[in-house]
N, C-alpha and C positions, 0 to 999 in steps of 0.2 A: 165268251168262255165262262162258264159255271164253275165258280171257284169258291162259292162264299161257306163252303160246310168244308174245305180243305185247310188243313193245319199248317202253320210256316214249317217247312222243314229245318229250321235251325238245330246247326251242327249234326245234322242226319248225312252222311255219305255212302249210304248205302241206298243202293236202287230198289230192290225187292222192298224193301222196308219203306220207302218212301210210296211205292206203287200200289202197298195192303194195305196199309193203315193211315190211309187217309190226308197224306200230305200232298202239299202242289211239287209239283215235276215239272221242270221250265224243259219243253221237248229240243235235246239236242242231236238226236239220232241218226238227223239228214246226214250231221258228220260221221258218226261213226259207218254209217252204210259206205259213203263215200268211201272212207281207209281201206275198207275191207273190197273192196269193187277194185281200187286202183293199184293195190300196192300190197306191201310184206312185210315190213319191219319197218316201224317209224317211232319218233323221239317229239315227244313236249315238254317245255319246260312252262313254269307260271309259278307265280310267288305263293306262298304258301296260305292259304285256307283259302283259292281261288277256283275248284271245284275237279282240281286233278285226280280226285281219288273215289268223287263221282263217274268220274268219266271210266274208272277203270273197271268200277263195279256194273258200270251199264255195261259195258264189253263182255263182263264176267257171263251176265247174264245173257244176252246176245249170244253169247255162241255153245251156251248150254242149251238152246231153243225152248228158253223159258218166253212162250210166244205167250201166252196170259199177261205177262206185266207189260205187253208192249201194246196192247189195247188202244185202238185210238192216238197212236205217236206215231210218223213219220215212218219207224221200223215196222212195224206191223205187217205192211205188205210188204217185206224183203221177204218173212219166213214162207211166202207164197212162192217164191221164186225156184224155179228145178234144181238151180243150182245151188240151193243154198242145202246146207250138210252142219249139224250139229257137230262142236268139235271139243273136247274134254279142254279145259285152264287149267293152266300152273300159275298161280298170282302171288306174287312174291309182295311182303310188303316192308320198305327197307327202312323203315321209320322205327320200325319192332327192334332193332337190330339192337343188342345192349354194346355200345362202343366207351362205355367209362374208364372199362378195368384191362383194359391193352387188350393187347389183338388175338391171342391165344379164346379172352374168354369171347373176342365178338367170334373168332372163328366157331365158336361153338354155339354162340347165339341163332349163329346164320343155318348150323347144320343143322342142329332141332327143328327150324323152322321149316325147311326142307322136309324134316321127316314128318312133322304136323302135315304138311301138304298130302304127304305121300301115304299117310292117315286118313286124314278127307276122302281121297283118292281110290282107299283101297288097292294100293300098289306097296306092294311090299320091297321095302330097299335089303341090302345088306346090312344088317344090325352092325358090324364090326368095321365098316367103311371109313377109310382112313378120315376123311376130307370132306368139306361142305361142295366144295368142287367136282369132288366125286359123286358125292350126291346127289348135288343137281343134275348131275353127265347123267346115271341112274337113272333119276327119277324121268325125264324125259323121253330115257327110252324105256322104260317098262310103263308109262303110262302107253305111249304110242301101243305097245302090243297089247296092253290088258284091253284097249277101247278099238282097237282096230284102226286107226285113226290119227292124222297125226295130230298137235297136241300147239295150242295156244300160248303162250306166255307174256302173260301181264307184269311188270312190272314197277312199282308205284314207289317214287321219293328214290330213285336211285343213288341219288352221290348226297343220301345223309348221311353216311356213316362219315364222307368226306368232308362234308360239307361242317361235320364238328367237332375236326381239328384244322379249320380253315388258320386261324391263326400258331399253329406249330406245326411248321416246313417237314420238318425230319419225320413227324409222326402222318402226317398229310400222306407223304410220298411213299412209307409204308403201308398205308390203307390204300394206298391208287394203285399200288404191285396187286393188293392183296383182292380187289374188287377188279383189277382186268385178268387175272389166272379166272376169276367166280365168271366174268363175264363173256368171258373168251368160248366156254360152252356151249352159247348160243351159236357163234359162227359154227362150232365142233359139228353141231348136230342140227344144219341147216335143212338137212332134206327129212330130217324128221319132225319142222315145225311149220307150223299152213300161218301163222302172224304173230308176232313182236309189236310191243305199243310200251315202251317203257315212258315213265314225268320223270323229274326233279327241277329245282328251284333254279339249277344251272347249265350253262354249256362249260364250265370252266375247266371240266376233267373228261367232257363228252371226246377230245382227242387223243388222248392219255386212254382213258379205259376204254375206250370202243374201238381203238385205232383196229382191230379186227373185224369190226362191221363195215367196212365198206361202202355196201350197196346201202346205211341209214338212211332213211330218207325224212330230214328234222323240218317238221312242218311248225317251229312257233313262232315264225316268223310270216308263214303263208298267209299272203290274203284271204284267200278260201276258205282259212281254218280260223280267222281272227277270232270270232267268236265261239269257236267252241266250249269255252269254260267261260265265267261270267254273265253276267245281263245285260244285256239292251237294255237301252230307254224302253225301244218298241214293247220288250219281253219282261219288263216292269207294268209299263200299263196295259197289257192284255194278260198277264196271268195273276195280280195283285190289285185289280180292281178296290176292290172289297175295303181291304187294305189300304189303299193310299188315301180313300173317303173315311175310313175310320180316324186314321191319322192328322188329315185335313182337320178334321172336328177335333179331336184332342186339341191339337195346337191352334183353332181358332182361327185357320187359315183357307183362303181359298185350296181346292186341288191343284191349280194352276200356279198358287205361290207356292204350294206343298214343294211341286215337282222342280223350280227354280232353284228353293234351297239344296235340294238332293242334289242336283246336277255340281252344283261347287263345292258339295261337302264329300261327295261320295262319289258321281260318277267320273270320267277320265283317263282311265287305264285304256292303253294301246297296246296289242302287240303285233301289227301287221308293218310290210314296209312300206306300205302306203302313207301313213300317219295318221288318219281319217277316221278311222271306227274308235267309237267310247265305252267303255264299259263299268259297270258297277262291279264291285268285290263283293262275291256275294251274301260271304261271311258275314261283312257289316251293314249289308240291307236289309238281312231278315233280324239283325238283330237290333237295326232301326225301325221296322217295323214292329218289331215284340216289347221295346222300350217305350215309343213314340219320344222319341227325342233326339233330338240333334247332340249325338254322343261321341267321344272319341272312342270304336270299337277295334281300330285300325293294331293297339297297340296290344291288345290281346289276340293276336293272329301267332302268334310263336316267334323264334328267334329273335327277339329283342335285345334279350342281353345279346344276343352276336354280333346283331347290329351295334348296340350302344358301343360295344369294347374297341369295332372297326372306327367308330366315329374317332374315337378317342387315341388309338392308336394313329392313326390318320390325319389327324389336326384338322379336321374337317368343319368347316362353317356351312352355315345351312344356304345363304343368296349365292353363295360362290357354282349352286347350281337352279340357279334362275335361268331361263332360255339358255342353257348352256348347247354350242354348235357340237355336233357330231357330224363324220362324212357318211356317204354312205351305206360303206361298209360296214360301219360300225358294227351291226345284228350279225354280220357274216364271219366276222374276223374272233376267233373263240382263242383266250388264252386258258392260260393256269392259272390258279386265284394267287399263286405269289407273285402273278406278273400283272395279273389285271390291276387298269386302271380302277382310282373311286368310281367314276363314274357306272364302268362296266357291272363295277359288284353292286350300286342300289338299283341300277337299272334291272338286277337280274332278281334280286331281293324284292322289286315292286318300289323300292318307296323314289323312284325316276320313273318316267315314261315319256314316249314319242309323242313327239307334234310335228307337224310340217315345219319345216325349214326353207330357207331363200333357194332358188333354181334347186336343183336335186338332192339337196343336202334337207336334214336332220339335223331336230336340236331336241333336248332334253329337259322337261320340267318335272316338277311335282304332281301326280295326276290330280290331287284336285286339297282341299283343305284338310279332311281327317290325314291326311299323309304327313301334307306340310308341317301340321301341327306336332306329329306324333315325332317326324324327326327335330323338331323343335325342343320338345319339351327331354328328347336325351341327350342335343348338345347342351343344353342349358342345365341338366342334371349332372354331367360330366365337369361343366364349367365351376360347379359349386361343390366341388372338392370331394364329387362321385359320393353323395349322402343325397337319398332321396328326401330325407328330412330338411333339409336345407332349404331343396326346393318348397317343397310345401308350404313351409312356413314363408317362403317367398311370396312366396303366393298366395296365401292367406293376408296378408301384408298388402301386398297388390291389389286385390278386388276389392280391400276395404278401402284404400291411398284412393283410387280411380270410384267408389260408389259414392264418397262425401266431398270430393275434389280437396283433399288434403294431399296439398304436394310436398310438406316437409316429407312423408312420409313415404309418398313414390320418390323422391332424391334419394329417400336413406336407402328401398330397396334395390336401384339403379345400381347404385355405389356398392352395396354389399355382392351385387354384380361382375361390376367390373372391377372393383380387388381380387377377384377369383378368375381370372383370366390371366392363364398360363402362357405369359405376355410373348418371348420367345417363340412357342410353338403359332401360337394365333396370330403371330402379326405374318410368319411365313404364311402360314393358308392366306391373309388375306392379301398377300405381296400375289400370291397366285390367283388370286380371284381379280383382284383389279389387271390382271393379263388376261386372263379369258372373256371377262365380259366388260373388260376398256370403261370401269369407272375413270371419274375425273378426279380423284380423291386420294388422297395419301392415305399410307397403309394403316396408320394407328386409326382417323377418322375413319374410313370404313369399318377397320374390325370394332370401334365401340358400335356403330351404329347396326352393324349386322348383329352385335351380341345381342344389343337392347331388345332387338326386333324378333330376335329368335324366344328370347323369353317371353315376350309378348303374346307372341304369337303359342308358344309353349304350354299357357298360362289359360289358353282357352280362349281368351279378348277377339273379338274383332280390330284387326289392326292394320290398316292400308297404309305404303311406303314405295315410293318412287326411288330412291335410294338417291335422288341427283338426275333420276333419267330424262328427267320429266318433270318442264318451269311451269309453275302453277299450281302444284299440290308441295304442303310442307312433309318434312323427315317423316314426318308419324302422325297419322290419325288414329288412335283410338276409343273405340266406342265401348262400353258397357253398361248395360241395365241404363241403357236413357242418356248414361252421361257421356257428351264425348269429351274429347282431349289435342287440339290442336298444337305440337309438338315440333321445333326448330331445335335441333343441336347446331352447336359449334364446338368446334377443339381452338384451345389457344396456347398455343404452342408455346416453348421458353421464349421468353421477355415479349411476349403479350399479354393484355389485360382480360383476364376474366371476368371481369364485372363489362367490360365493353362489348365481350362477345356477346354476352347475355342478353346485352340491352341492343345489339345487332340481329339477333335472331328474332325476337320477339317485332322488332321495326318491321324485319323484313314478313313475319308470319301478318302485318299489316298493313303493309305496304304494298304486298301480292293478293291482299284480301283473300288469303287460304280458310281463312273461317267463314265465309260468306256460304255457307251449302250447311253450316251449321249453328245456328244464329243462338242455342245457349253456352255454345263450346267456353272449354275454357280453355285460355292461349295462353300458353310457355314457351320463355326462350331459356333454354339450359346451354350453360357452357362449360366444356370439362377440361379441365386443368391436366394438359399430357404431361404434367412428372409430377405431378401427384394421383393418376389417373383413376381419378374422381369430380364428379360435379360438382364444384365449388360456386356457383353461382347461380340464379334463377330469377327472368323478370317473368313478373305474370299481369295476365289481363284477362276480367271476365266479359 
């Protein structure tokens, strides 16, 4: 495939514009033929800059029989088909919606938007109509008669408006009244629509607001449809050729190492119930590709701050979902977001994903490093008295302590760590972590070693950790810029000696030959004083 005069399309979601002017088009249209072949009304969810509102502008145009932009894709030879019939779209898109200023002015938000459509459209509504509900009822059917035809509706980012007063119940529950009266239209006026395709981020309101669609049919969990938003490996190296040899050469690396890094930094996302398929996000491929660096672009995808407030609210430790089990059901069983579990709401936000699980079951990781990292670095921002400043200068602190092996200097940043650890909240999560995934470790020893790790890892480092799972590797390796860090904690509890754990951890990081894979490392034994909970102690060996 000839791609080398095609542009990335970074942050381009629009199909026509990606099809004129000269950018690459990763072809998904096998799916979309398929939807429209089998089916009436159907629901995707996918975390947000995951290529949902591509998908909805390729439909847009798909059923406006814009057959030129379909040149050479999969769809091409549908428009040959007898049965195939151009059909006017209504594309709502609910991300527009202003939900700041209470519900009066998003009602009004929603109803302009409505009549912009109905603009586009050339369908004149009633200028004095009460209601956006009205309008849609309207606009629906005066399209069907202006085109002869009945009439498409797209709808993209469904439950944002809900979805941003996830944290206040009362305001929540009045935006989910006020999005199932809006949505309830579509059942109203079933025989005068030929297909429904609505996204959003969530199923959490999908039985709340839709409980009048029925016959839905929510394909994001279908195998068949795993991939329809996202990249392949395969649909990385045949449409980005060009590109991953440019970037090889940047970084001075084979293509073959090129594509090794990519896979643990960026690929991983599942959403079939099989476990099995990987995917890239593709937000942060092209904008690995436009960079040439191995970047965190994970955390500029949107709702972060939603995320960070749920973390915090939540008392949420980052390994407490390491292989975390789920049963089957899991993907089937849809609550309300004031009932869902954590696990349910990151899994549904992206920053969780599927893998195979023992006999039938499912379990839950991180899909691959930029994830891990990115919910790292906001438990670790929330930890440090919610100032990103804080962090930073941690962290500036840090990569200097770890680039000259000055470990007065990583102990002071540890410590100004775990002072900041809202000791109540965080020893519950990790009294609940050591229940889910059956550490051998009391709860203060886990939650220091899971902070440490989180900031580590938060900080951008390379930082490999068995947590205890696994005899043979010590608490912490970490590597940076050449240097690495062979790392034993201990906790010593009241009326033990800190200075003996010190000097027990370091025996044991030698006694196990844990530094033996890295023959300049340098070897610490830290041991942190639980009621002073700080590192008071430190044997070292280079």
């Amino acid at each position: 495939m000839e791609n080398k005069r095609l542009k990335l399309p970074t942050g381009i979601q629009t199909f026509e514009c990606i099809r004129t002017e000269g950018y690459i088009y990763v072809d998904k249209t096998k799916y979309l033929v398929e939807l429209i072949k089998t089916g009436k009304i159907y629901f995707l969810s996918r975390p947000r800059r995951f290529g949902k509102s591509l998908t909805i502008s390729t439909f847009d145009a798909l059923f406006w029989g814009k057959k030129e932009l379909f040149k050479g894709l999969y769809a091409e030879e549908f428009f040959n088909r007898p049965e195939f019939e151009p059909s006017p779209v209504i594309r709502l898109d609910m991300s527009n919606i202003t939900t700041c200023n209470g519900l009066e002015i998003m009602e009004r938000s929603l109803k302009l938007q409505v009549f912009n459509i109905a603009e586009r459209l050339d369908v004149a509504l009633t200028k004095d109509i009460p209601s956006s509900c009205d309008a849609f009822n309207q606009l629906i059917l005066y399209t069907e008669k202006k085109y002869a035809s009945k009439v498409v509706v797209l709808i993209d980012e469904y439950d944002k408006p809900f979805t941003d007063f996830f944290d206040d119940i009362e305001m929540a529950e009045k935006v989910r009244e006020f999005l199932r009266n809006f949505y309830s239209k579509l059942k109203t006026n079933e025989e005068h629509i030929r297909f429904i395709f609505l996204t959003g981020i969530s199923k959490f309101t999908k039985m709340g607001v839709f409980s009048t669609l029925n016959n839905l049919t929510d394909i994001s969990y279908d195998k068949k449809y795993g991939n329809i938003c996202g990249y392949t490996e395969k649909e990385i190296m045949d449409y980005f050729p060009d590109y991953l040899d440019e970037t090889a050469d940047e970084l001075e690396i084979s293509r073959d190492e090129l594509v090794k890094k990519m896979q643990k930094y960026y690929n991983g996302f599942c959403f079939d119930m099989g476990g099995k398929n990987r995917l890239y996000n593709p937000f942060s491929t092209l904008d690995f590709f436009q960079k040439q660096a191995f970047l965190n672009f994970w955390m500029a995808t949107g709702s972060t701050s939603m995320i960070a407030k749920y973390l915090k609210t939540q008392n949420l430790t980052v390994e407490q979902f390491r292989n975390f089990p789920v049963s089957e059901d899991f993907l089937t069983n849809s609550v309300e977001i004031d009932k869902a579990k954590p696990e349910s709401f990151l899994y549904q936000t992206g920053y969780l994903s599927l893998r195979e699980g023992i006999s039938d079951n499912f379990s839950l990781d991180f899909p691959n490093t930029e994830v891990l990292n990115s919910m790292s670095t906001m438990i670790s921002e929330n930890i440090l008295h919610d100032n990103s400043d804080d962090f930073t200068y941690c962290r500036i602190d840090l990569l200097s302590g770890l680039m000259t092996f000055d470990c007065d200097k990583i102990v002071s940043v540890f410590n100004r760590l775990l002072a900041s650890i809202p000791y109540d909240d965080f020893t519950a999560a990790a009294k609940k972590s050591i229940v889910y995934n059956r550490y051998d470790l009391k709860p203060q020893e886990w939650l220091y070693r899971s902070t440490i790790l989180a900031f580590l890892r938060g900080c951008g480092v390379v930082v490999f950790a068995e947590m205890h799972t696994n005899l043979g590797r010590a608490d912490l390796v970490v590597s940076h810029k050449g240097k690495t860090w062979v790392i034993e904690l201990k906790v010593a509890y009241e009326g033990e000696n800190p200075a003996k754990k010190a000097e027990e951890a370091l025996q044991q990081i030698m006694d196990r030959n844990y530094a033996a894979p890295y023959p300049d490392a340098l070897c610490v034994g830290m041991a942190i004083d639980d009621t002073e909970r700080a590192i008071t102690d430190v044997r070292i060996k280079s």
